[in-house]
MARMAR-215081 format. One record per residue: residue in one letter; residue number from 1; chain; x, z, y of N, C-alpha, C, O in turn. Coordinates in nm, 3 decimals. Each point is the difference from the previous one (the first is absolute). Layout:
% residues N
(kedren 'A', NUM, 'A', (X, Z, Y), (X, Z, Y), (X, Z, Y), (X, Z, Y))
...
//
This chain:
% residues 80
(kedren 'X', 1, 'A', (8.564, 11.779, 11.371), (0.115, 0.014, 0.088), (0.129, -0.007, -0.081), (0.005, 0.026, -0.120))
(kedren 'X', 2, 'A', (0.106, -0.064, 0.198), (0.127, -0.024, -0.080), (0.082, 0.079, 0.031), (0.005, 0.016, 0.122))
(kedren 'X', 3, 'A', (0.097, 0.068, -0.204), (0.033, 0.057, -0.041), (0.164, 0.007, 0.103), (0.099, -0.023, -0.070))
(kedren 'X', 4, 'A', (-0.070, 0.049, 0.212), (0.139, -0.025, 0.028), (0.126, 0.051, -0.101), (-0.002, 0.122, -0.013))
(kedren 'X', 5, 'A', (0.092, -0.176, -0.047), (0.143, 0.107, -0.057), (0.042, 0.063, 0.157), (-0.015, -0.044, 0.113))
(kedren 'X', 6, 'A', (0.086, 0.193, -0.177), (0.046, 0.058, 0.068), (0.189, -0.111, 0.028), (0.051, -0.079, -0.080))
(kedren 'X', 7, 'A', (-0.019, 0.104, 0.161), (0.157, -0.052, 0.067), (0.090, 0.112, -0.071), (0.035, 0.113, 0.034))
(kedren 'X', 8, 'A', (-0.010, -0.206, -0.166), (0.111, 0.060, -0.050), (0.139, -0.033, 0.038), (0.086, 0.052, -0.070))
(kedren 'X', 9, 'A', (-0.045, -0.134, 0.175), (0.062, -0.093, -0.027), (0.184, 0.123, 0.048), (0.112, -0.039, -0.031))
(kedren 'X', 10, 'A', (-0.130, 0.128, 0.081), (0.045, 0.112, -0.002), (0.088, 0.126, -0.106), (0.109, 0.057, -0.006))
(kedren 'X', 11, 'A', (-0.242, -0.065, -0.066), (0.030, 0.064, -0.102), (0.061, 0.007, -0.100), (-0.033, -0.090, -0.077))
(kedren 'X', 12, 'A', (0.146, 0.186, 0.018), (0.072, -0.051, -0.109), (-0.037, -0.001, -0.131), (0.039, -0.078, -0.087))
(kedren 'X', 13, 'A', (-0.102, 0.152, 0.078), (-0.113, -0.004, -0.128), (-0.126, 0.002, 0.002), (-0.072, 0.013, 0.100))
(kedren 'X', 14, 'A', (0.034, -0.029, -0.229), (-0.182, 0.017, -0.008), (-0.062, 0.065, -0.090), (0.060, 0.022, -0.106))
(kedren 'X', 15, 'A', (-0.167, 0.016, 0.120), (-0.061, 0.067, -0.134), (-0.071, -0.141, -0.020), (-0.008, -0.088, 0.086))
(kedren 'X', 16, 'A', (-0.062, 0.084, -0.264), (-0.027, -0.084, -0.040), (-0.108, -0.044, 0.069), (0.026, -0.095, 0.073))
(kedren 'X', 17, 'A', (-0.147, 0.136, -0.072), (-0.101, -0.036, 0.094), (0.057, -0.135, 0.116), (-0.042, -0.115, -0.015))
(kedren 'X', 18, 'A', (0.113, 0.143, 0.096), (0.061, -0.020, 0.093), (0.068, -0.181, -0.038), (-0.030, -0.110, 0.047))
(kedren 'X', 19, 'A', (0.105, 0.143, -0.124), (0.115, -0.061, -0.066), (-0.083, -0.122, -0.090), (0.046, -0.112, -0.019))
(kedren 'X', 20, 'A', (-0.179, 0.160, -0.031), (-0.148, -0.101, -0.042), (-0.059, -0.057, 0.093), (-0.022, -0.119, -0.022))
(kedren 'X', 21, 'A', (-0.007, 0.149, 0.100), (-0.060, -0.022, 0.102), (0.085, -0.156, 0.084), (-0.031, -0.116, 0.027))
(kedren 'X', 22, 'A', (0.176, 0.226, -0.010), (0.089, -0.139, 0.026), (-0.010, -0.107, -0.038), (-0.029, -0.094, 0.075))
(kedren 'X', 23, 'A', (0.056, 0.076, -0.237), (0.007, -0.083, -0.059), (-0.155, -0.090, -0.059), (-0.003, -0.081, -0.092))
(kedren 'X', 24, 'A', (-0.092, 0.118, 0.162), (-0.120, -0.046, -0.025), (-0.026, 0.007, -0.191), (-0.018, -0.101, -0.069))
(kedren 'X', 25, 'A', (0.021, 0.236, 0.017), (0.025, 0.008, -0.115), (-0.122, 0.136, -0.055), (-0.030, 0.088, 0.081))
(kedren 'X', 26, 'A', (-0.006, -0.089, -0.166), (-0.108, 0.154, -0.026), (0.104, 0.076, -0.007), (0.111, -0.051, 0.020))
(kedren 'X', 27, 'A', (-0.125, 0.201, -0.054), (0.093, 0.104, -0.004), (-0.001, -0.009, -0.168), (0.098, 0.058, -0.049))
(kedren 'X', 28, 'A', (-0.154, -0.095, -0.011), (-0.006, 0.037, -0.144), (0.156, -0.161, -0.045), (0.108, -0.005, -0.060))
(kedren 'X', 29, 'A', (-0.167, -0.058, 0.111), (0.129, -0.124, -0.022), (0.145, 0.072, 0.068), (0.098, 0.010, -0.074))
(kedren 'X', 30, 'A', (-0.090, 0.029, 0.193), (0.116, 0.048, 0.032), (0.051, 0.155, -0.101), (0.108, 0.045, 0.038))
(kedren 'X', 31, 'A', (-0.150, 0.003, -0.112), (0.035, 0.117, -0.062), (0.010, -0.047, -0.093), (0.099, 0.045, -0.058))
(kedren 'X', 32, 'A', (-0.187, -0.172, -0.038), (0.095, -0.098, -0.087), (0.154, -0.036, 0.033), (0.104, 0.009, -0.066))
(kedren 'X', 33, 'A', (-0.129, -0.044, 0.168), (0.178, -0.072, 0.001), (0.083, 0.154, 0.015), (0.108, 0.029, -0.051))
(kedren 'X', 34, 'A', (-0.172, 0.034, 0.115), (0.150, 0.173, -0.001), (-0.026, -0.010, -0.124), (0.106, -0.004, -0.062))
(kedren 'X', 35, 'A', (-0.218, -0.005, -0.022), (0.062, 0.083, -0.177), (0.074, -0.154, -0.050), (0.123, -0.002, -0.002))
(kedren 'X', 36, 'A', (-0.169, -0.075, -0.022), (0.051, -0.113, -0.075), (0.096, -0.104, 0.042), (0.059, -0.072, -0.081))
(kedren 'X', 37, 'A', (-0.042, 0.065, 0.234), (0.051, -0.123, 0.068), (0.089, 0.057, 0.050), (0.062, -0.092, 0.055))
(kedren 'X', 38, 'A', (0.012, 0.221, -0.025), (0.107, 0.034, 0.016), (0.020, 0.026, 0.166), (0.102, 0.030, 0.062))
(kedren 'X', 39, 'A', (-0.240, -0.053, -0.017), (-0.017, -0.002, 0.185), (0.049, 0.139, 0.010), (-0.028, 0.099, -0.068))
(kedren 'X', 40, 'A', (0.128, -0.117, 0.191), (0.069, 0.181, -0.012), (-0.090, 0.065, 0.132), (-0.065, -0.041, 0.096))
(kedren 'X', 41, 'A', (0.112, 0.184, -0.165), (-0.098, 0.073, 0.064), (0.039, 0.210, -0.066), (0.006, 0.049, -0.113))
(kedren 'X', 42, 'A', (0.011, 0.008, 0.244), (0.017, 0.144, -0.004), (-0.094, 0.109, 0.009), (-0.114, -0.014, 0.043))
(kedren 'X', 43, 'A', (0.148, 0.095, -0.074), (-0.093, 0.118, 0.016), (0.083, 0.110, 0.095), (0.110, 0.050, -0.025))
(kedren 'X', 44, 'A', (-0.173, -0.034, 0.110), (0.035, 0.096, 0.087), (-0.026, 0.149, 0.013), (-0.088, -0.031, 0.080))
(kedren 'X', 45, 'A', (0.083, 0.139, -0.082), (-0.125, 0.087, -0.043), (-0.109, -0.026, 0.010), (-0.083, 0.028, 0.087))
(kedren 'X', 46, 'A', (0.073, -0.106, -0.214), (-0.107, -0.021, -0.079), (-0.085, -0.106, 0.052), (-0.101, -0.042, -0.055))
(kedren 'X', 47, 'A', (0.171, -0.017, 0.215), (-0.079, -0.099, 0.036), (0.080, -0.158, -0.048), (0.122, -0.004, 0.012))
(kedren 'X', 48, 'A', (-0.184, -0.101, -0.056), (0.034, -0.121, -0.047), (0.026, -0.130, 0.082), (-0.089, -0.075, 0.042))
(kedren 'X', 49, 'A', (0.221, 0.060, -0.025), (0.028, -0.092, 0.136), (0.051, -0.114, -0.092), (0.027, 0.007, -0.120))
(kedren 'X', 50, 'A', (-0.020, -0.121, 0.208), (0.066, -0.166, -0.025), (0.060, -0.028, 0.102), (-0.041, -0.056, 0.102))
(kedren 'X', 51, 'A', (0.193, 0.118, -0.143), (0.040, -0.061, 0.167), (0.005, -0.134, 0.033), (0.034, -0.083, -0.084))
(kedren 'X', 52, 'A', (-0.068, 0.050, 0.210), (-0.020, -0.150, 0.045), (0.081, -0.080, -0.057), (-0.056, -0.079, -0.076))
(kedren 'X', 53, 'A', (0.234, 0.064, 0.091), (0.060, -0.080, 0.003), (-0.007, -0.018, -0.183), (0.037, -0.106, -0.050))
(kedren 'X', 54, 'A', (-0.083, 0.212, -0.028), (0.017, -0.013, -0.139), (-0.076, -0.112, -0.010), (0.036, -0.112, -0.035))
(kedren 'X', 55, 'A', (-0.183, 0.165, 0.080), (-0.094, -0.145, -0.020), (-0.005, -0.127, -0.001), (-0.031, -0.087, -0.082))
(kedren 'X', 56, 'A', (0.065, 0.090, 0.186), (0.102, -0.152, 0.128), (0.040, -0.042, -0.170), (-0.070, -0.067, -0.075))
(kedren 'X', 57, 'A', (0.199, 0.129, 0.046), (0.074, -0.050, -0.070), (0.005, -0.032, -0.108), (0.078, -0.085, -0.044))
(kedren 'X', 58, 'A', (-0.199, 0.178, -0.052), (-0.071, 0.007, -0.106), (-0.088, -0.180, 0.003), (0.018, -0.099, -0.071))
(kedren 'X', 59, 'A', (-0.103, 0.125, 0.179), (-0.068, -0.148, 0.046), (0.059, -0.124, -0.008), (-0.045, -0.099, -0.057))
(kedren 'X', 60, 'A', (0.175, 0.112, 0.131), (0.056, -0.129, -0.009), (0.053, -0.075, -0.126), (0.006, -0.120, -0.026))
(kedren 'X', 61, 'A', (0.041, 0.259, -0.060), (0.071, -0.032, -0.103), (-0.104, -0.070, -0.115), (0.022, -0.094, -0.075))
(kedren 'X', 62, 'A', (-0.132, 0.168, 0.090), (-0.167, -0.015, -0.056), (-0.031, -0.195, 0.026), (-0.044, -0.086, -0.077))
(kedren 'X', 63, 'A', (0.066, 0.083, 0.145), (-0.064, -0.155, 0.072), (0.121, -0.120, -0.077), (-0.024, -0.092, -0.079))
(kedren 'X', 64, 'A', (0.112, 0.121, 0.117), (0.167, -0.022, -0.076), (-0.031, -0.050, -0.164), (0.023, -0.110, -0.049))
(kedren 'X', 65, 'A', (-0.085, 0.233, -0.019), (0.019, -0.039, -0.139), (-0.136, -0.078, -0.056), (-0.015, -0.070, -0.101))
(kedren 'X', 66, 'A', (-0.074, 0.106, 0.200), (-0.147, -0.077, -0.040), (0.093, -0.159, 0.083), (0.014, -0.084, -0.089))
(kedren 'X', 67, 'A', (0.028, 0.048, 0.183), (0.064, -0.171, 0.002), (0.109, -0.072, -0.090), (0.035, -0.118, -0.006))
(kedren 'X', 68, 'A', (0.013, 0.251, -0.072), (0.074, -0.046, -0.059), (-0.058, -0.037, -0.201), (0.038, -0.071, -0.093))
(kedren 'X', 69, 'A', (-0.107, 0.136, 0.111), (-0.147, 0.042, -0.133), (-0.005, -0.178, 0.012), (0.051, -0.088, -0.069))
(kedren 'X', 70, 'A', (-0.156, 0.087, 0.213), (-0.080, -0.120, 0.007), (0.086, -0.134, -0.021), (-0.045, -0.081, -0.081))
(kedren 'X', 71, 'A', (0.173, 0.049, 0.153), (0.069, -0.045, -0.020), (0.079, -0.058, -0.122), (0.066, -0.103, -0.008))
(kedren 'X', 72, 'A', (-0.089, 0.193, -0.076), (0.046, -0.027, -0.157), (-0.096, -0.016, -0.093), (0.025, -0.017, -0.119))
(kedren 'X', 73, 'A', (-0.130, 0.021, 0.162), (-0.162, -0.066, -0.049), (-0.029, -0.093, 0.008), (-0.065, -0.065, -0.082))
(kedren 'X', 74, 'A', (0.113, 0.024, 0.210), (-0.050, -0.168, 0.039), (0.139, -0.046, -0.081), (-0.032, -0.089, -0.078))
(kedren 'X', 75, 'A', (0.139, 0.111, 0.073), (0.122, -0.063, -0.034), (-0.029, -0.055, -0.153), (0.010, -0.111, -0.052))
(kedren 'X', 76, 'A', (-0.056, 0.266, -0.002), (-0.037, -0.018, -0.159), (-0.114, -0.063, -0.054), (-0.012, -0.032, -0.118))
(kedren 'X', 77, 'A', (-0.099, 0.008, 0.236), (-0.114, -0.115, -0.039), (0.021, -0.146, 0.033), (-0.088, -0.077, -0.038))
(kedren 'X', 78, 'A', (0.214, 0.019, 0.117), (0.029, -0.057, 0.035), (0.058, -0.127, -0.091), (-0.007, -0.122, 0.006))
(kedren 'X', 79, 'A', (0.088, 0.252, -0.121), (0.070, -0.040, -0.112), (-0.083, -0.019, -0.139), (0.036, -0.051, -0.106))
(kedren 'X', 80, 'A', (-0.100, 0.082, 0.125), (-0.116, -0.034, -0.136), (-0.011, -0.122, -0.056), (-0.080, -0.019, -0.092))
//
């Protein structure tokens, strides 16, 4: 059986679970990017939120530098 996501579409934040889930991602990869990738994210008493629009924005910017990566790869194999 498959698994429905809950309708976040509401909500202003997420706990990670949640916020993995979204992103079709394991939880162990998304707690990579909070320590290393700079994905923002609070602690509340003591509970650990991502607010939505951070993500959103975190994401877009994410997609942004991987076209711009790729972009200067092909440019620089281009020139060989």
């Amino acid at each position: 059986m498959s698994e429905e996501l809950p309708d976040l579409g509401s909500r202003l934040a997420l706990r990670p679970k949640e916020a993995a889930d979204a992103l079709g991602i394991g939880d162990r990869t998304l707690r990579t990017w909070m320590r290393n990738e700079e994905l923002p994210f609070l602690k509340v008493a003591g509970v650990v939120l991502i607010p939505r629009e951070e993500l959103e924005r975190w994401l877009r910017e994410r997609i942004e530098r991987e076209k711009r990566a790729e972009a200067l790869a092909e440019e620089i194999l281009v020139n060989l």
